[in-house]
N, C-alpha and C positions, 0 to 999 in steps of 0.2 A: 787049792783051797783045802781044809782040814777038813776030815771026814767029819767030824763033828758039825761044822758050819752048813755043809753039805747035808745033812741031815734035817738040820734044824729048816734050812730053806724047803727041802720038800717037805715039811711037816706045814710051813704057813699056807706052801701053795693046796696043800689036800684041806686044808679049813678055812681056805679063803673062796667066799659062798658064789655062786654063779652071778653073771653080771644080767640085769634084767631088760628085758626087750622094750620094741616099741611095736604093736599091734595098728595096721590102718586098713585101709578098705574105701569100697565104695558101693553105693547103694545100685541096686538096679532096680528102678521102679516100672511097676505092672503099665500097660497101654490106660490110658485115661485116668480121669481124678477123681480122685474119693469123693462121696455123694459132700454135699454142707450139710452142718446139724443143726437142726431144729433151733429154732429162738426157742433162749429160756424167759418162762413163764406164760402161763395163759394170757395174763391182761397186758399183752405189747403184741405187736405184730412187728414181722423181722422188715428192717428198711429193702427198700425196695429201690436196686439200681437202676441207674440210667437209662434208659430202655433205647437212646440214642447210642450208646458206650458201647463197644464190644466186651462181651460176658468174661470176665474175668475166673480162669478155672484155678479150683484151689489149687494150693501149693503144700502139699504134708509134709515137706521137709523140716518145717519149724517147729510141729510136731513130734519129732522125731529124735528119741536116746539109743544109742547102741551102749550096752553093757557087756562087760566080760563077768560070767560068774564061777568060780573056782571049782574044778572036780572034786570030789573027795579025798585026793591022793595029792593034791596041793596044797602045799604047807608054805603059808608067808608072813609075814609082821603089817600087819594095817598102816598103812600112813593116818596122822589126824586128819579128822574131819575139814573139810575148807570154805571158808565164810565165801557167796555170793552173790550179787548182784543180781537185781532185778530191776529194770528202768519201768516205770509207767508212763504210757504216751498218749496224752489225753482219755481216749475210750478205751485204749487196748495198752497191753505188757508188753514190752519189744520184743519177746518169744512168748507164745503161746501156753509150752510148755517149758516148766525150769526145773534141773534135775539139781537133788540137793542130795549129800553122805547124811546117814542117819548120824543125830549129833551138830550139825552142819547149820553154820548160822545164816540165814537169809536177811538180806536186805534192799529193802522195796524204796526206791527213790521215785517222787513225784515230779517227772519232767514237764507237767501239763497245765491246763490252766485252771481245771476244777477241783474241787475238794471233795473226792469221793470217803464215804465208810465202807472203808474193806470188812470183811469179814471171812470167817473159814468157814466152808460147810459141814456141817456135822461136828464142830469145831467150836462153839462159842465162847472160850477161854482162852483160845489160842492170840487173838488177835484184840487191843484194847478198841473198842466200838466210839470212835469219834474222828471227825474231817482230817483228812492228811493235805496239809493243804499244800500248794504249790512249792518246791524246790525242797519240800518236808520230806522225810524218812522215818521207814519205823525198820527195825531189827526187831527178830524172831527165832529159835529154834522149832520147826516144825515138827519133830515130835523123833522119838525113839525106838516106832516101826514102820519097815518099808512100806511104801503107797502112795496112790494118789491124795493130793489134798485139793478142794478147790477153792479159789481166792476171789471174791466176788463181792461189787456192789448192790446191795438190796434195792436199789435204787432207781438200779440202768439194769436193762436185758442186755445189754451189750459189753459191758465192761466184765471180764471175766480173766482166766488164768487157772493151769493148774500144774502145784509143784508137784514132783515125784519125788519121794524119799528111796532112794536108793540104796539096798544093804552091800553092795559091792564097790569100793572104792573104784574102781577101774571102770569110767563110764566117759562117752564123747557126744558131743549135739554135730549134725552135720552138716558143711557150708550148705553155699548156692548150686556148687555142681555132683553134693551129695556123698562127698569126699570126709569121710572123719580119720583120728589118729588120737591112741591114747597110749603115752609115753609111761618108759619105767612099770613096767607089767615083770613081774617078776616069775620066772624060767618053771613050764609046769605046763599042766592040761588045763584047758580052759574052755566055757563054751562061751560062743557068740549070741547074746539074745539080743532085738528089736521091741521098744515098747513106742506106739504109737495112740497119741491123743488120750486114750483113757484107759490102756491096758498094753497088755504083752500081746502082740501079732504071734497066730496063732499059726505057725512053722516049724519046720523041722529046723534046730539050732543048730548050727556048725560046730562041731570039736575040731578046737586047733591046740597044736603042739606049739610055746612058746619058750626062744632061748635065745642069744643076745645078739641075732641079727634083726631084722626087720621081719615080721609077717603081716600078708598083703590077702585078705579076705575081701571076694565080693559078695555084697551079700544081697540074691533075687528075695524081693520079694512079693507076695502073693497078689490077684486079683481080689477086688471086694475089701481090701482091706479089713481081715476078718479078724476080732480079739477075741482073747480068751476068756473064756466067766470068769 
């Protein structure tokens, strides 16, 4: 080969940019289930199960976003924002909680049989105020800073929801056996955070080093399921 050619090839291989990882894990959750929350509103009282039934203990994994957020010495190119789904199932959301990229369009599909009015909390702009009625959809931008938003019928104590706007592209929900994976994490210092129901779990975050093979984080966490203010 000519020295030239030979040149030119290790000049593409030194500006051809690292290949990006895939980041998974799995959750280790604390002995026993986080307390239930309180029915919203004064004037309902929360239903009251089977007393014949065996107690059903919660389940936080639905609950649950694992996020990677960038060190300051991590430098990457945002991918777009990506439109998601939201099912409504009768009284409840098919996840509890729904993480969206800030930008990120949401889309609420009514699988049920009633015609509830959503609304945002603290929100009254966000959402148009009238029945979504069965097999009905509405699309949304939830707004253009991270946090929670809550998505509720004025109506039902029961019917409720809340997205999470997330400023980090790089975020996964975790199955049934508490297993998540979030592909194409681009080569760098990264921390692991946990946000649970209505806040960031209040833990020590994991720094991981990631580069184009696989890294495998467990991540324990805490008794009392404690959040941050």
């Amino acid at each position: 080969m000519h020295p030239r050619s030979l040149c030119a090839v290790a000049v593409l291989c030194m500006a051809a940019p690292a290949a990006a990882g895939t980041v998974s894990g799995k959750l280790e959750l604390p002995p026993g289930a986080p307390d239930r929350p309180p029915p919203r509103g004064k004037a309902f009282v929360d239903r009251t199960p089977n007393p014949l039934a065996p107690v059903r203990p919660v389940n936080p994994l639905p609950a649950i976003v694992i996020s990677l957020e960038p060190a300051p010495t991590t430098q990457f190119s945002s991918p777009p924002p990506q439109a998601v789904s939201w099912d409504l199932l009768g009284e409840s959301f098919a996840r509890p909680v729904l993480p969206v990229r800030i930008g990120g369009e949401v889309r609420i599909r009514n699988k049920g049989r009633s015609s509830p009015v959503l609304v945002a909390a603290g929100k009254p702009s966000l959402l148009i105020k009238k029945p979504l009625n069965p097999t009905a959809e509405i699309t949304f931008i939830p707004g253009t800073e991270a946090g929670p938003i809550e998505i509720l019928d004025e109506s039902s104590p029961h019917l409720k929801g809340r997205i999470v706007v997330m400023a980090s592209p790089f975020f996964a929900t975790p199955n049934a056996k508490g297993e998540w994976e979030i592909p194409n994490v681009p080569p760098g210092e990264w921390v692991v955070k946990v946000w649970y129901d209505t806040g960031w779990l209040d833990r020590p975050d994991e720094k991981i080093t990631v580069g184009e093979r696989r890294t495998e984080v467990t991540l324990k966490l805490p008794a009392r399921w404690p959040v941050k203010p």
